[in-house]
VEXLOTI-692571 format. One record per residue: residue in three letters; x, y, z of N, C-alpha, C, O in turn. Coordinates in nm, 2 decimals. Example, Ala and Ser with C-alpha at 12.3 -4.5 7.8 and 13.67 -1.06 7.14 Angstrom:
BEGIN
{"ALA" {1.32 -0.57 0.78} {1.23 -0.45 0.78} {1.32 -0.33 0.78} {1.42 -0.33 0.85}}
{"SER" {1.28 -0.22 0.71} {1.37 -0.11 0.71} {1.29 0.00 0.79} {1.34 0.11 0.80}}
END
This chain:
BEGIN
{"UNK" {-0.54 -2.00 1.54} {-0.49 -1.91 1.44} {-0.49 -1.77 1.50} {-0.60 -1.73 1.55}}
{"UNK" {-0.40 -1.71 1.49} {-0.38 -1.56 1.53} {-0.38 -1.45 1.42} {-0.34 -1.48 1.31}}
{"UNK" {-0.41 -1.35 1.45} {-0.44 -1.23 1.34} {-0.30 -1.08 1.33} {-0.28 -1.00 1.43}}
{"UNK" {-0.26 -1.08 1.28} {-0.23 -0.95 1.28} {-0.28 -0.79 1.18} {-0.33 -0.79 1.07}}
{"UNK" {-0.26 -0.68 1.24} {-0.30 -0.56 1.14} {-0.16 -0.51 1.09} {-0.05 -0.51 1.14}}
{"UNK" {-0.23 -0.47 0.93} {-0.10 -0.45 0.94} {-0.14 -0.27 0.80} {-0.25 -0.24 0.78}}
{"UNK" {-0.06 -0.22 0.74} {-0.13 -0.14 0.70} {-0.13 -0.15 0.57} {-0.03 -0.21 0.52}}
{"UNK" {-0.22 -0.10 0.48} {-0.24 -0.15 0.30} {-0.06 -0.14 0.21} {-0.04 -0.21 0.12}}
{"UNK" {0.04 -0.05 0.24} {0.15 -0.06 0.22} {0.24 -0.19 0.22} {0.30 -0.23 0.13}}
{"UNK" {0.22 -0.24 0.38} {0.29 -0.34 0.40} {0.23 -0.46 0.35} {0.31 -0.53 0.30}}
{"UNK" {0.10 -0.50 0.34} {0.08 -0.65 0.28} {0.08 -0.62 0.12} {0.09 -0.70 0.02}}
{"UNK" {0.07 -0.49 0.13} {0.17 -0.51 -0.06} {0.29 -0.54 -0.07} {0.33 -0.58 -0.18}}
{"UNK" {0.37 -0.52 0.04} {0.47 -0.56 -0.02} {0.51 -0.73 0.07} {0.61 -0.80 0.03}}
{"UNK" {0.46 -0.76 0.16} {0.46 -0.90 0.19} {0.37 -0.97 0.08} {0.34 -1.09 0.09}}
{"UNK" {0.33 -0.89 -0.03} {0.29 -1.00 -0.16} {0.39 -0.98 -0.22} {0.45 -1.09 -0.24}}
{"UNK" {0.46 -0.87 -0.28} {0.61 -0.90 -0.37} {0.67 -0.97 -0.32} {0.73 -1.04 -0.40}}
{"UNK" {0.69 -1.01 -0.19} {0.81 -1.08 -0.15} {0.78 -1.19 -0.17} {0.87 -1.26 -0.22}}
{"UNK" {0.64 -1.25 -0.13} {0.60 -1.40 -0.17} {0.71 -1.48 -0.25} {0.75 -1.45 -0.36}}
{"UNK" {0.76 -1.57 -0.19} {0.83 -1.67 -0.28} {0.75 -1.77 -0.36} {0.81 -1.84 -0.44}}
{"UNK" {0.61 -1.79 -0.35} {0.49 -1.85 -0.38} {0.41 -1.76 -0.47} {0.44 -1.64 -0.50}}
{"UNK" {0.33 -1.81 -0.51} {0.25 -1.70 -0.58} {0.11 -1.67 -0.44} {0.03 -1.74 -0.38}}
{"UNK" {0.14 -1.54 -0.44} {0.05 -1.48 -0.33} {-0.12 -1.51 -0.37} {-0.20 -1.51 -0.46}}
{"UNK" {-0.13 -1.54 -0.23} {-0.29 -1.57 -0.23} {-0.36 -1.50 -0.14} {-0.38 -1.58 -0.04}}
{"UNK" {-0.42 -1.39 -0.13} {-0.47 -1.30 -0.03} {-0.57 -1.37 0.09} {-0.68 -1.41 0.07}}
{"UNK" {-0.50 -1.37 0.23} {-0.59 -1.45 0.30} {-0.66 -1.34 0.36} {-0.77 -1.36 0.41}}
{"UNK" {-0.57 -1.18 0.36} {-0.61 -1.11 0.44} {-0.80 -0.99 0.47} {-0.89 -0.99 0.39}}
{"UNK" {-0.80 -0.94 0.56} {-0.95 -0.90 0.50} {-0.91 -0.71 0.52} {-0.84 -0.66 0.61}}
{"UNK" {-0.98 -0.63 0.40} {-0.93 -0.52 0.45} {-1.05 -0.47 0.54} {-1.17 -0.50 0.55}}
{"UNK" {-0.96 -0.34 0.61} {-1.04 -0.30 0.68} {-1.17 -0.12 0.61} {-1.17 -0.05 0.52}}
{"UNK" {-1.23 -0.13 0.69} {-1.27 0.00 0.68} {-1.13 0.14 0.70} {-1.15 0.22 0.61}}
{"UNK" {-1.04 0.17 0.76} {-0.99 0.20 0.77} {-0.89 0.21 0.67} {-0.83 0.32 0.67}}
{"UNK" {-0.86 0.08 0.56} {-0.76 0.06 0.54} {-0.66 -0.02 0.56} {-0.58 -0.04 0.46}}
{"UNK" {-0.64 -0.08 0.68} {-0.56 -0.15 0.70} {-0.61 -0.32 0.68} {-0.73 -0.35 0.66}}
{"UNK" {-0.49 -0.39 0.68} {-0.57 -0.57 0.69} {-0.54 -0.61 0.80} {-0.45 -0.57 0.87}}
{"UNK" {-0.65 -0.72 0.82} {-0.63 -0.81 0.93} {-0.59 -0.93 0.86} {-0.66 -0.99 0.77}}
{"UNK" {-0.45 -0.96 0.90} {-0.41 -1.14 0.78} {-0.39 -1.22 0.94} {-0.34 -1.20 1.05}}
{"UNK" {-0.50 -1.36 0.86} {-0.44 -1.45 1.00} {-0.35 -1.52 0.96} {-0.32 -1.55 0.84}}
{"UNK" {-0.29 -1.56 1.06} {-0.13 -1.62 1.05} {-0.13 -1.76 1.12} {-0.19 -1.74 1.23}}
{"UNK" {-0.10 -1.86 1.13} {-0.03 -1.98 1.11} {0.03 -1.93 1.32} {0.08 -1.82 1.35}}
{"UNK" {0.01 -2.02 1.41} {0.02 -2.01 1.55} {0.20 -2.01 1.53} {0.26 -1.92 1.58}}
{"UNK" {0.26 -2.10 1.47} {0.37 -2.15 1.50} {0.45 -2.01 1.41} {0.57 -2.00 1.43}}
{"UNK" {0.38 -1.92 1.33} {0.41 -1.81 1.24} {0.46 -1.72 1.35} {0.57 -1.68 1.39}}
{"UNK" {0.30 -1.69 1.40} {0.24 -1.60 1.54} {0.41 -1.58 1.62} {0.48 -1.48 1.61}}
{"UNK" {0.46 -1.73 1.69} {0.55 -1.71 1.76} {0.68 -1.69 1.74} {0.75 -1.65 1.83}}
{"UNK" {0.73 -1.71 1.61} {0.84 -1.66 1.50} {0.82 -1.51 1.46} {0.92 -1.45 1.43}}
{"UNK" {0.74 -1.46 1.47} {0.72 -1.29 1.50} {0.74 -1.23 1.62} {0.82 -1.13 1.62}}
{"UNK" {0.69 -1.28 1.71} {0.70 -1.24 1.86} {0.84 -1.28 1.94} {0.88 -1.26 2.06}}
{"UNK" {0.88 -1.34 1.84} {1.03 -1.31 1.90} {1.13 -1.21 1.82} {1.24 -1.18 1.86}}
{"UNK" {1.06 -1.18 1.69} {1.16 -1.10 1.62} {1.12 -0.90 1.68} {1.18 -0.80 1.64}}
{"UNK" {0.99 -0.91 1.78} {0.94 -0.75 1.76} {1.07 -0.72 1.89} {1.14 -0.78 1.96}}
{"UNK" {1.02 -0.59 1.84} {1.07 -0.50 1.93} {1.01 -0.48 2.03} {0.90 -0.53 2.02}}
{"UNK" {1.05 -0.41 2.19} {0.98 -0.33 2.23} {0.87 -0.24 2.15} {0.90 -0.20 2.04}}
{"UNK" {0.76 -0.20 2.20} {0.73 -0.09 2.10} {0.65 -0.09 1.99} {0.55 -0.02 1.98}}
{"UNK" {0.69 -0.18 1.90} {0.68 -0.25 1.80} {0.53 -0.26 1.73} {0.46 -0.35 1.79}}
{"UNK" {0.46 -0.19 1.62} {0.32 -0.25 1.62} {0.33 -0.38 1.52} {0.44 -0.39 1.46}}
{"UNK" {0.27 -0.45 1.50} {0.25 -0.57 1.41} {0.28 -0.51 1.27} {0.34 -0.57 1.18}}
{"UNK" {0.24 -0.38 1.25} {0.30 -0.32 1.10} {0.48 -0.28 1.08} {0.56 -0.33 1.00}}
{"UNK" {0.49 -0.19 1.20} {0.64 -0.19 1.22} {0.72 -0.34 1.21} {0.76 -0.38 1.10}}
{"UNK" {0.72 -0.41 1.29} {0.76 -0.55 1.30} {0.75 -0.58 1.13} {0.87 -0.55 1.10}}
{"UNK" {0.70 -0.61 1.04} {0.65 -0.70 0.98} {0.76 -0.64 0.84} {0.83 -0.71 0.77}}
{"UNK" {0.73 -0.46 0.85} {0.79 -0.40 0.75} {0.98 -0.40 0.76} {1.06 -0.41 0.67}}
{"UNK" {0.98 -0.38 0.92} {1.14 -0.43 0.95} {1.22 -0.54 0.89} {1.33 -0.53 0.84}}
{"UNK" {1.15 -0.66 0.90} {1.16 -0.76 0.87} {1.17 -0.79 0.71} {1.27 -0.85 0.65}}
{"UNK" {1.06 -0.74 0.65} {1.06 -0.70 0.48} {1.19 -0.64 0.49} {1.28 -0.71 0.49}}
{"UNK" {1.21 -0.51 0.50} {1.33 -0.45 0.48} {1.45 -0.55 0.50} {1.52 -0.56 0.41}}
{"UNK" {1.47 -0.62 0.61} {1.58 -0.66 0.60} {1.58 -0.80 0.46} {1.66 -0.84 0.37}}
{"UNK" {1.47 -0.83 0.49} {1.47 -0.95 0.38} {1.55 -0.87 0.19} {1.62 -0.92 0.10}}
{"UNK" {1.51 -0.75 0.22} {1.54 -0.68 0.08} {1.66 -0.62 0.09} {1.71 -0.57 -0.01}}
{"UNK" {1.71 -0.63 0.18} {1.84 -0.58 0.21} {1.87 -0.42 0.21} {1.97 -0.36 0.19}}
{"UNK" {1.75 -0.38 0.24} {1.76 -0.21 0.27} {1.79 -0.20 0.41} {1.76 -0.28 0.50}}
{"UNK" {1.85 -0.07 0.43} {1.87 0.04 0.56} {1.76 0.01 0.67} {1.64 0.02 0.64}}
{"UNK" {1.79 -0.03 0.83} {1.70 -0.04 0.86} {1.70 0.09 0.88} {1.80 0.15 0.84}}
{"UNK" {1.56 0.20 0.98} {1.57 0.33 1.03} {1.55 0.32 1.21} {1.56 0.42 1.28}}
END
């Protein structure tokens, strides 16, 4: 199982999006941010979608966005 960070913004809204009813796996941080672990075969369905560049939060939020059909930037 692999982890990603990602920041308190975005796994709020990867719970709206839930098509399931959300079940929080993730843990927060001191900082603020979470660490959500992810499913290996998840892991590599991400890592083909990043960018160069890319942190695990960017990536994740792009993705939301397009899922919602907003502008990417």
């Amino acid at each position: 199982m692999k982890t990603i960070k990602v920041s308190d913004d975005t796994y709020r809204a990867i719970a709206e999006e839930a098509s399931l009813p959300f079940r929080s796996t993730g843990t927060r941080q001191a900082d603020g941010t979470w660490l959500v672990p992810i499913a290996d075969d998840t892991w590599e369905r991400l890592r083909r979608q990043r960018l160069p560049g890319e942190t695990d939060d960017d990536m994740v939020m792009r993705i939301v966005r397009r899922h919602r059909g907003q502008k990417l930037s």
